[in-house]
PAPAPA-235193 format. One line per 10 residues: number of its first residue (from 1); their letters; for each residue z, x, y of C-alpha. Coordinates in Angstrom, 1 decimal. Example, Ala and Ser with C-alpha at 12.3 -4.5 7.8 and 13.67 -1.06 7.14 Angstrom:
2
1	as	7.8 12.3 -4.5 | 7.1 13.7 -1.1 $
This chain:
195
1	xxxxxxxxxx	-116.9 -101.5 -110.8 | -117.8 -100.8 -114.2 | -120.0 -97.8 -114.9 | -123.0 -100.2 -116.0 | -122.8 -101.7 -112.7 | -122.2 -98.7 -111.1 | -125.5 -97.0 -112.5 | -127.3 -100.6 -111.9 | -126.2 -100.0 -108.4 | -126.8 -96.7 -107.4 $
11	xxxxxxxxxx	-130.3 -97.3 -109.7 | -131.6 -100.3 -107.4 | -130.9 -97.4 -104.4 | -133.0 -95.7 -105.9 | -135.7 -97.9 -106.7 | -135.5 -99.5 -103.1 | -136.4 -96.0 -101.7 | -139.1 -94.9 -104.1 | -141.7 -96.3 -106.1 | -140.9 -97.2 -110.2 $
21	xxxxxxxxxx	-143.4 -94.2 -111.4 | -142.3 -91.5 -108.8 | -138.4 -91.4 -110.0 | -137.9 -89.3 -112.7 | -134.7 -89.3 -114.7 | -133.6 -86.0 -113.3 | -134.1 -88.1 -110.1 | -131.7 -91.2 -111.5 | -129.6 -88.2 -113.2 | -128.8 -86.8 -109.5 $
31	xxxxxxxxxx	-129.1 -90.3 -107.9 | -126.0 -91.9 -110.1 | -124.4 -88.5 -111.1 | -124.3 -89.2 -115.1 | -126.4 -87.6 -117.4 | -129.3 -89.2 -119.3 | -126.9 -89.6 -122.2 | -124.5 -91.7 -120.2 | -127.4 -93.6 -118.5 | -129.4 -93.8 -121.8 $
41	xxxxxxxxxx	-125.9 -95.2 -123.6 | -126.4 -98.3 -121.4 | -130.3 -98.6 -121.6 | -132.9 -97.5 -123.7 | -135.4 -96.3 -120.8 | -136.4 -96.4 -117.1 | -138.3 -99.6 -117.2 | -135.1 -101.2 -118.8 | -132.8 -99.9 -116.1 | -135.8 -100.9 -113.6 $
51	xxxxxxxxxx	-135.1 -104.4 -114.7 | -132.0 -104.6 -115.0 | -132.0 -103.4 -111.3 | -134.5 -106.2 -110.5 | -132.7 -109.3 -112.1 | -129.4 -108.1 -111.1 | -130.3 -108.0 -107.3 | -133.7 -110.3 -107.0 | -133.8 -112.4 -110.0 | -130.1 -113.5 -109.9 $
61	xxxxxxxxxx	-129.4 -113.6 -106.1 | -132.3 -115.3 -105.2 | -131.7 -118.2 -107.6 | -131.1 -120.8 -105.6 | -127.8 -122.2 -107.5 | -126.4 -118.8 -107.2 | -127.4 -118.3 -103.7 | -126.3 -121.4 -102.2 | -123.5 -124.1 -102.8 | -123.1 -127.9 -101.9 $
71	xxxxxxxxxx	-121.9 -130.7 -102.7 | -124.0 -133.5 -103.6 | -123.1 -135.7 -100.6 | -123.6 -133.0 -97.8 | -125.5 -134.2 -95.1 | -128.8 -132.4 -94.0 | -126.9 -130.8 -91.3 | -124.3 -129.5 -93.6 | -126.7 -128.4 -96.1 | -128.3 -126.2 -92.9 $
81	xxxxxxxxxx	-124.8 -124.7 -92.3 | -124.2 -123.6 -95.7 | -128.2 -122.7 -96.3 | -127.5 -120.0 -93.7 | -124.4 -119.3 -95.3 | -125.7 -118.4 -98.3 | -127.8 -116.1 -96.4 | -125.6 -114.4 -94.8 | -123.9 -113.8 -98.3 | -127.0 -112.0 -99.9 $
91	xxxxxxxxxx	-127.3 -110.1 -96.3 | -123.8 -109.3 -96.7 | -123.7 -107.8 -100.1 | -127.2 -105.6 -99.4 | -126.0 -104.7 -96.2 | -123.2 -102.8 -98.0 | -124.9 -100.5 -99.7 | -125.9 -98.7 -96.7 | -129.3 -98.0 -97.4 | -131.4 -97.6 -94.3 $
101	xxxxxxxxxx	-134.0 -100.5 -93.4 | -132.9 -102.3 -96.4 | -135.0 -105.6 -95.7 | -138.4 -103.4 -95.5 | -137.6 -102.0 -99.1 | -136.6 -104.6 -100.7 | -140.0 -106.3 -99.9 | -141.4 -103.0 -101.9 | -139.1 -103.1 -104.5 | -140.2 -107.5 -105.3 $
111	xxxxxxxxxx	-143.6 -106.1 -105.4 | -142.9 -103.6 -108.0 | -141.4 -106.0 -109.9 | -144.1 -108.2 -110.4 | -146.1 -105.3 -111.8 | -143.4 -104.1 -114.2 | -140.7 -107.1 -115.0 | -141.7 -109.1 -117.5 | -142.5 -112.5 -116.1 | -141.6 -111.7 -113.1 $
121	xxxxxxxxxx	-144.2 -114.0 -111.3 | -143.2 -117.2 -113.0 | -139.4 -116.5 -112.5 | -139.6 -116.1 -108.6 | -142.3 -119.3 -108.6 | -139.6 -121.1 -110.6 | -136.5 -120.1 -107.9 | -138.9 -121.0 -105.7 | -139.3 -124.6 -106.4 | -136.5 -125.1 -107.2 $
131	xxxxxxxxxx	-135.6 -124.0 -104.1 | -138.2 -126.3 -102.5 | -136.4 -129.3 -104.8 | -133.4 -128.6 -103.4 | -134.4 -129.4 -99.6 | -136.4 -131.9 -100.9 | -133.4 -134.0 -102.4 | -131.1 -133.3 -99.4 | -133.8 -134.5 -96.9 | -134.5 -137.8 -99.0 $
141	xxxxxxxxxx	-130.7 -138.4 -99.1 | -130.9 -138.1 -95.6 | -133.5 -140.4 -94.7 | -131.9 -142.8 -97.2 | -128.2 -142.6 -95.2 | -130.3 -143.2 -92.5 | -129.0 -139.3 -90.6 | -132.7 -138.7 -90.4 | -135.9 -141.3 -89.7 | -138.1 -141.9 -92.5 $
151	xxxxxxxxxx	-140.1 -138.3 -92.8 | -142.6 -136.7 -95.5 | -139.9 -135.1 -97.4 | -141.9 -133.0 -99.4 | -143.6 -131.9 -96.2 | -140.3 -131.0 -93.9 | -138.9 -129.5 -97.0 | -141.6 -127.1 -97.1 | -141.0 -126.5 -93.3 | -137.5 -125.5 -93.9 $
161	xxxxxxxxxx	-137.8 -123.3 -97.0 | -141.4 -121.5 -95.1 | -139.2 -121.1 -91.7 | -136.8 -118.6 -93.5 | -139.9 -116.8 -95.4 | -141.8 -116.4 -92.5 | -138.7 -114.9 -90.7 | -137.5 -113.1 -93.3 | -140.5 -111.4 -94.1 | -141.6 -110.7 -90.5 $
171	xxxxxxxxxx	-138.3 -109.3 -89.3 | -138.1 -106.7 -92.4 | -140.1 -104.2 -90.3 | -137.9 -104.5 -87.7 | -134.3 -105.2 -87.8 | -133.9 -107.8 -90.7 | -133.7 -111.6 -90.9 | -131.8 -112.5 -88.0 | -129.8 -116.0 -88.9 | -128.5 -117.0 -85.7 $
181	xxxxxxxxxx	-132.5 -117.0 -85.2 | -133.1 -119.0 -88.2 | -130.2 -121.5 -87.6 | -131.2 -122.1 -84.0 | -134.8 -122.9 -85.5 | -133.2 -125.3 -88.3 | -131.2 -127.4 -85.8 | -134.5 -127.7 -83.3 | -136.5 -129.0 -86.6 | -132.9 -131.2 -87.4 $
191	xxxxx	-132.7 -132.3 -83.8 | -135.8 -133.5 -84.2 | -135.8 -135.9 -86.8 | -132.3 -137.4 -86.7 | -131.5 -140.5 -86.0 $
């Protein structure tokens, strides 16, 4: 790990724990263990480390062609296995930086950034809908290989994609997103429409 990424890192800690205003850079000082000069080297300010911080672990992994891979003739039921997969990825990586009720913070830490990251808003509608496109084009592949009947695809694509929100915010009181949750949901849904 470089020592960009290594501040970046140790910075989005940071930032998941407390609010943008309340860390000083004595606070991010302690937090990475580099001065301000070292820091400062890498970015002109706080608010430019802040987003940094934010595209490198909301912007980027919750694009959805970073976040999830396929090939253009999986089936919807493939599509649900590596959806969850994908998951499980992001999970993965946050989950190993050890920071205690990570789901709950990171919640705080995606409102923050729509006060403070420029565009913020339009970004995450964009992943978004893309998102939402992406479901939408492997449920009408479906129906049209005839693995599915003939559905609102729009509609069941906004099932899908509102399924894993609902969880995912709901569980991040609690314990986090639970997948093998999410995955039993997506095959009841999946069992339900297929031919």
């Amino acid at each position: 790990m470089t020592t960009k990424e290594r501040i970046i890192e140790e910075a989005f800690k940071l930032f998941l724990n407390h609010n943008f205003e309340k860390v000083s850079i004595i606070d991010l000082e302690k937090a990475i263990g580099k001065t301000r000069g070292a820091i400062f080297y890498f970015f002109k300010n706080k608010e430019e480390l802040f987003n940094e911080v934010v595209d490198t672990y909301i912007v980027k992994t919750q694009n959805p062609s970073d976040k999830f891979k396929f090939d253009d003739d999986f089936s919807l039921e493939q599509f649900i296995y590596q959806y969850i997969n994908g998951i499980n990825t992001t999970m993965s990586k946050m989950l190993s930086l050890s920071v205690v009720n990570i789901y709950k913070h990171y919640f705080s830490l995606y409102m923050q950034a729509s006060r403070i990251y420029p565009n913020f808003s339009e970004i995450m509608i964009q992943n978004s809908m893309d998102e939402l496109n992406l479901w939408e084009k492997v449920i009408s592949r479906a129906v049209q290989t005839k693995e599915i009947k003939e559905v609102d695809t729009r509609r069941y694509a906004t099932i899908f994609r509102s399924c894993f929100l609902g969880l995912a915010f709901d569980r991040c009181f609690s314990y986090g997103l639970n997948t093998e949750e999410l995955l039993a949901i997506y095959m009841d849904i999946y069992d339900r429409i297929k031919k």
